[in-house]
C-alpha positions as CSV (number, residue, x, y, z in Angstrom):
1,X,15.6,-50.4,156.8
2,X,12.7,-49.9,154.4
3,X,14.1,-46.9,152.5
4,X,17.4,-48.9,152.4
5,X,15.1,-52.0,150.7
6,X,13.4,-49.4,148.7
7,X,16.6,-47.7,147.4
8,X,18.1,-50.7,146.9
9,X,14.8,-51.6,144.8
10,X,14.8,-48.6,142.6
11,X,18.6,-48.9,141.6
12,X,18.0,-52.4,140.9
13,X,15.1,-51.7,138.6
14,X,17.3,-48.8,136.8
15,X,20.5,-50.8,136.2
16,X,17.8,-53.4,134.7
17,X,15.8,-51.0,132.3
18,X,19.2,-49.5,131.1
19,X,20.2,-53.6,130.2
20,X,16.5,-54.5,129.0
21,X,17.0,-51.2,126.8
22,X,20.0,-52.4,124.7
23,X,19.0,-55.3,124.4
24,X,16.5,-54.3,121.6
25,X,19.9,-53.3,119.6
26,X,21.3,-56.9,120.2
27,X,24.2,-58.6,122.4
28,X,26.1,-55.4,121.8
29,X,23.5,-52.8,123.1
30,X,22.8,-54.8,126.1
31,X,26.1,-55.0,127.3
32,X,26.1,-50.9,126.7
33,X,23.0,-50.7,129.0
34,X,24.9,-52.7,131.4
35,X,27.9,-50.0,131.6
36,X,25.2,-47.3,131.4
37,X,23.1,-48.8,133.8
38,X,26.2,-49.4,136.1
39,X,27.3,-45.8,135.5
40,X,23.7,-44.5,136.2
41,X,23.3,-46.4,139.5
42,X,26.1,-45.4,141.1
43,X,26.1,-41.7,140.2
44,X,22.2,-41.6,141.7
45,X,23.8,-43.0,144.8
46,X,26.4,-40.8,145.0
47,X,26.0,-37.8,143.8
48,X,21.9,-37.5,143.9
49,X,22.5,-34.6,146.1
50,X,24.6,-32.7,143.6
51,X,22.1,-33.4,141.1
52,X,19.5,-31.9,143.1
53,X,21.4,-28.8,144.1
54,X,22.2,-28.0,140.9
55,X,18.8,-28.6,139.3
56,X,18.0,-25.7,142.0
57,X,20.6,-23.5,141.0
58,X,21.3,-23.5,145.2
59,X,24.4,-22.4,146.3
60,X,25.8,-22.9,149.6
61,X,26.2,-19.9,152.3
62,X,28.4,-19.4,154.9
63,X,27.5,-18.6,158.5
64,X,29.0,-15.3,158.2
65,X,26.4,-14.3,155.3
66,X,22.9,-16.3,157.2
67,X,23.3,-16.3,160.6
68,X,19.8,-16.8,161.6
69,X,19.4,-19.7,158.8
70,X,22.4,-21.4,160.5
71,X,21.3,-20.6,164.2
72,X,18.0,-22.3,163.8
73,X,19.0,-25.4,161.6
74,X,22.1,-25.7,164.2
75,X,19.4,-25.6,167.2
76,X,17.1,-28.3,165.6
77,X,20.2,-30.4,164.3
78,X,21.1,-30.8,168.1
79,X,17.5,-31.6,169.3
80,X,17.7,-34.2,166.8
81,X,20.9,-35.8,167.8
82,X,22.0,-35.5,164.5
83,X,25.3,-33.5,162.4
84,X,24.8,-30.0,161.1
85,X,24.1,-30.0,157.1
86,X,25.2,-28.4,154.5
87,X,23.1,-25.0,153.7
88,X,22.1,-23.8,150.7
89,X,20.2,-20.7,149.1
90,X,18.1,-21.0,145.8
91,X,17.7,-17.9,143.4
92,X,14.0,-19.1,142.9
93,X,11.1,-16.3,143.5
94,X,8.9,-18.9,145.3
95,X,8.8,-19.6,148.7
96,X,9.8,-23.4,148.9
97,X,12.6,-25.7,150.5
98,X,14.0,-29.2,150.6
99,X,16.3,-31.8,151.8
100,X,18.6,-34.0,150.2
101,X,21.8,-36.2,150.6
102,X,22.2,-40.3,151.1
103,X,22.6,-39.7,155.0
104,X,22.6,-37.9,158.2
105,X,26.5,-37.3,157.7
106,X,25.9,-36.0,153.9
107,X,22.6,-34.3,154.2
108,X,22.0,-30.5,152.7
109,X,18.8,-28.5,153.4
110,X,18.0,-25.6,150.8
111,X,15.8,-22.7,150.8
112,X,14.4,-20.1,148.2
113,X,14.7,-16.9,148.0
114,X,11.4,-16.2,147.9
115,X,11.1,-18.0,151.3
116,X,13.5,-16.3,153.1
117,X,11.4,-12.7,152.2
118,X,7.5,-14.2,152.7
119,X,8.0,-16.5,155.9
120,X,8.5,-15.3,159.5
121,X,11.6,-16.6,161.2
122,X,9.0,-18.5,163.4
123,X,7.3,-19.9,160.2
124,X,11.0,-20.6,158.9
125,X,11.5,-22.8,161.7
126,X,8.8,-24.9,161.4
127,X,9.8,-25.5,157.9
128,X,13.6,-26.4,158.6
129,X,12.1,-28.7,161.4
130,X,10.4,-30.4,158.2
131,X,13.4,-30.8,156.2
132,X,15.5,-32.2,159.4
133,X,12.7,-34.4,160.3
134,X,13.2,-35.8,156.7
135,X,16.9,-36.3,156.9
136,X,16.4,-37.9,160.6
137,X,13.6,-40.1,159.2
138,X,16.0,-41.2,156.5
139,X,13.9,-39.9,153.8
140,X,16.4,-38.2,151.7
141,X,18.2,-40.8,150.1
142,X,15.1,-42.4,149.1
143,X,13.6,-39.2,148.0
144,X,17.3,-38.3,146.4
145,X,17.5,-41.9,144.4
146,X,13.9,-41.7,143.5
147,X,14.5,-38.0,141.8
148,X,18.2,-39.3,140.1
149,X,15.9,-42.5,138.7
150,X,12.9,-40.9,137.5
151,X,15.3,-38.5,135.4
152,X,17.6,-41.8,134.3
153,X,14.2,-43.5,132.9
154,X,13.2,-40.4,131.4
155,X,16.8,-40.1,129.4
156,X,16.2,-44.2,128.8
157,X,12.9,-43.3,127.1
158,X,14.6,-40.6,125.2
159,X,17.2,-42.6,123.9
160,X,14.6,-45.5,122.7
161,X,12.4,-43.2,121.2
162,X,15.8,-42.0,119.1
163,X,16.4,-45.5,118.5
164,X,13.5,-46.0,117.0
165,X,13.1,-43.1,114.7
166,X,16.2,-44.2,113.3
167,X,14.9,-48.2,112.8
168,X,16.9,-49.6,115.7
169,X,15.1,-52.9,117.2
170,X,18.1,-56.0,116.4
171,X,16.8,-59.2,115.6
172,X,16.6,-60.8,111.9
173,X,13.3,-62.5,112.6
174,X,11.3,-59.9,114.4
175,X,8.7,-57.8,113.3
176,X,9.9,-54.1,112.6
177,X,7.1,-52.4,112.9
178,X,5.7,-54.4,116.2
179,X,9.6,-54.0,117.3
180,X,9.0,-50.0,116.8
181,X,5.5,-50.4,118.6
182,X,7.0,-51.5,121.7
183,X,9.9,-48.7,121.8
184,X,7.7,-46.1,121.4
185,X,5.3,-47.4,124.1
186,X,8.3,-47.8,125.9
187,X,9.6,-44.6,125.5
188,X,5.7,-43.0,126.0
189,X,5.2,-45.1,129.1
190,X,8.3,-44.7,131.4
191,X,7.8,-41.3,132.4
192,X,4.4,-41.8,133.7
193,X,6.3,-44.7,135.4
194,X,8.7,-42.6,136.9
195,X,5.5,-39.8,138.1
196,X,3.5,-42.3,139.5
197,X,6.8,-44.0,141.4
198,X,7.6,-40.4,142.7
199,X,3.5,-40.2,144.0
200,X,3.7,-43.2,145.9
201,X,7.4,-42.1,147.5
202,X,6.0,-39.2,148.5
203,X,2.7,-38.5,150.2
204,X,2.9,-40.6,153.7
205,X,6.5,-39.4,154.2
206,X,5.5,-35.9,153.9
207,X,2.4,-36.4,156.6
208,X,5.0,-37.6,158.7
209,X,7.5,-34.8,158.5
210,X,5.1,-32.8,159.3
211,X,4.4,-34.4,162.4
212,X,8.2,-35.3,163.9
213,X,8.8,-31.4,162.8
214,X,6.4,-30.0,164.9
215,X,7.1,-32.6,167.9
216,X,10.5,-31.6,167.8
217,X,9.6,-27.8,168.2
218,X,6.8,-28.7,170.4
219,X,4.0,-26.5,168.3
220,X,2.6,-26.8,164.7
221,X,1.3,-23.4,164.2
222,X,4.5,-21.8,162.8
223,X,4.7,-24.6,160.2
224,X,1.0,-24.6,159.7
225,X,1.0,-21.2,158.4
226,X,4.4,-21.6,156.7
227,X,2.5,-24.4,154.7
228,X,-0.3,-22.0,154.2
229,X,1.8,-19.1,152.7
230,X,3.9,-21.2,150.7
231,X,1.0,-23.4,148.5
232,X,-1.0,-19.9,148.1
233,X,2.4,-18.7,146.6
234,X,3.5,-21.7,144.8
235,X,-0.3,-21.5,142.4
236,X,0.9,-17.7,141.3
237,X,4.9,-17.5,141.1
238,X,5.8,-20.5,138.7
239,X,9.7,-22.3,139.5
240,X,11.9,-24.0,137.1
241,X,12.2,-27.4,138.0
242,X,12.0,-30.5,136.2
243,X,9.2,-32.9,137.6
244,X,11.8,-35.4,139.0
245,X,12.8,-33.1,141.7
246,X,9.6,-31.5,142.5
247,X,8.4,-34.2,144.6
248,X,11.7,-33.2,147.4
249,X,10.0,-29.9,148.0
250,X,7.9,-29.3,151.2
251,X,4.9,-28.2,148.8
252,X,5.1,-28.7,145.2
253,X,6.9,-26.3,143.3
254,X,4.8,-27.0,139.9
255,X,1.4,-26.7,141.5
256,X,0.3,-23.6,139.6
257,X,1.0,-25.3,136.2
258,X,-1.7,-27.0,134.8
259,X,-1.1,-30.5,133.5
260,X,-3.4,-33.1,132.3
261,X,-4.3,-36.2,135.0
262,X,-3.1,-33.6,137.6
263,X,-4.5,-35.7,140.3
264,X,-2.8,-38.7,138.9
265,X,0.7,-36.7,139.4
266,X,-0.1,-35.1,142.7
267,X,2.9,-35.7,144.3
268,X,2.3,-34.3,148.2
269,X,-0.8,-34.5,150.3
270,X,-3.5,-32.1,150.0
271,X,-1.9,-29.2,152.0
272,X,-5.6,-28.5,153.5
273,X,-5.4,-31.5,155.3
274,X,-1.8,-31.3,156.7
275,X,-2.6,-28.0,157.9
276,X,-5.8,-29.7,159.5
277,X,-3.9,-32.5,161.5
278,X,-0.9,-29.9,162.6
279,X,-3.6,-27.8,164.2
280,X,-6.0,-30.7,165.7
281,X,-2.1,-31.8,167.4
282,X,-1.3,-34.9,165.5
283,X,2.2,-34.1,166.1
284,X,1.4,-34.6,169.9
């Protein structure tokens, strides 16, 4: 019910930018925002999961090619009373993984290459028990809108900040240059919107992931070291990913870059102290 308030929320507040955006171009613009923003709602709804498949560059395997990927994830679907997802592979070198989808029924877990060479199938498990925790949780439409959002305010700003390098801002009576002020600020401002929406999405859900996957395998230790293995690696091999869909990942893909305010953009938990509370038993 909360995710379902917050997603509800977030497309809300989209739909609205897009409108409050052409509305600086006049009657015209803002009833462009409202078929934009209309447009943009409905595909994060809908097709957030593409979106975040194919910003991984996943592609989805067949039993006959993973059969220990599907045994496991079929083995911890069941103990969570829930359907089997979809599963996909990622070409990426680092070891990392995620869930996404708007429900249960249209959920997809995806793994990395470099997971599947670096993990033990015991450390593997207690990973896919964290992605399946998320989709029984209900996390992933949240976490899916919140990714298809972040990216729509950053196209907003992108398209504002064009507007006003070419002296858009409608209005006979308004100031140009305070009109250009605002658009820029606009456009400078709603991306660190959008990283500081997907930092307070994030970190509590991930604590508790961690906990409901290791209940549901009865031990933390496998997804302790998992957790271990895969931070250590994600600070040397760098990933491709824009920072919208980093924050699905079980340890963020972009830690090794370094970015100013990084603390201010942390996205997951320190993975120190989820280690900590999976081996004091937490989870118990």
């Amino acid at each position: 019910m909360r995710n379902t308030l917050k997603t509800t929320v977030l497309l809300a507040g989209l739909g609205g930018l897009m409108v409050l955006i052409g509305s600086f171009f006049g009657t015209t613009g803002a009833v462009i925002g409202l078929v934009v923003g209309l447009a943009f709602v409905g595909g994060s709804y809908w097709f957030s999961d593409t979106i975040a498949i194919r910003a991984a560059r996943a592609r989805e395997v067949t039993e006959a090619e993973m059969p220990e990927y599907f045994a496991i994830v079929r083995d911890l679907a069941a103990r969570a009373d829930m359907p089997m997802p979809r599963l996909y592979v990622s070409p990426e070198a680092q070891p990392n993984a995620f869930a996404t989808g708007r429900n249960p029924e249209h959920a997809a877990v995806a793994v990395t290459e470099g997971i599947l060479q670096v993990l033990t199938w015991d450390e593997l498990r207690g990973v896919l028990a964290h992605e399946i925790s998320h989709v029984g949780n209900r996390d992933i439409l949240i976490s899916s809108v919140a990714a298809a959002v972040a990216m729509g305010i950053t196209f907003s700003a992108r398209m504002v900040m064009w507007g006003a390098m070419l002296g858009g801002g409608g209005g006979g009576d308004r100031d140009r240059d305070g009109g250009i002020f605002g658009l820029l600020a606009m456009a400078l401002l709603a991306p660190l919107a959008a990283a500081v929406l997907q930092m307070a999405l994030s970190r509590s859900r991930e604590f508790e992931a961690d906990r409901s996957g290791a209940a549901l395998l009865g031990d933390g230790e496998g997804l302790a070291r998992a957790l271990q293995k895969i931070d250590a690696y994600a600070h040397q091999v760098p990933m491709q990913i824009d920072q919208a869909h980093a924050q699905a990942y079980i340890i963020n893909p972009l830690s090794g870059r370094r970015v100013q305010f990084a603390s201010l953009f942390r996205t997951h938990p320190p993975t120190e102290e989820r280690v900590a509370r999976l081996r004091a038993g937490a989870w118990r």
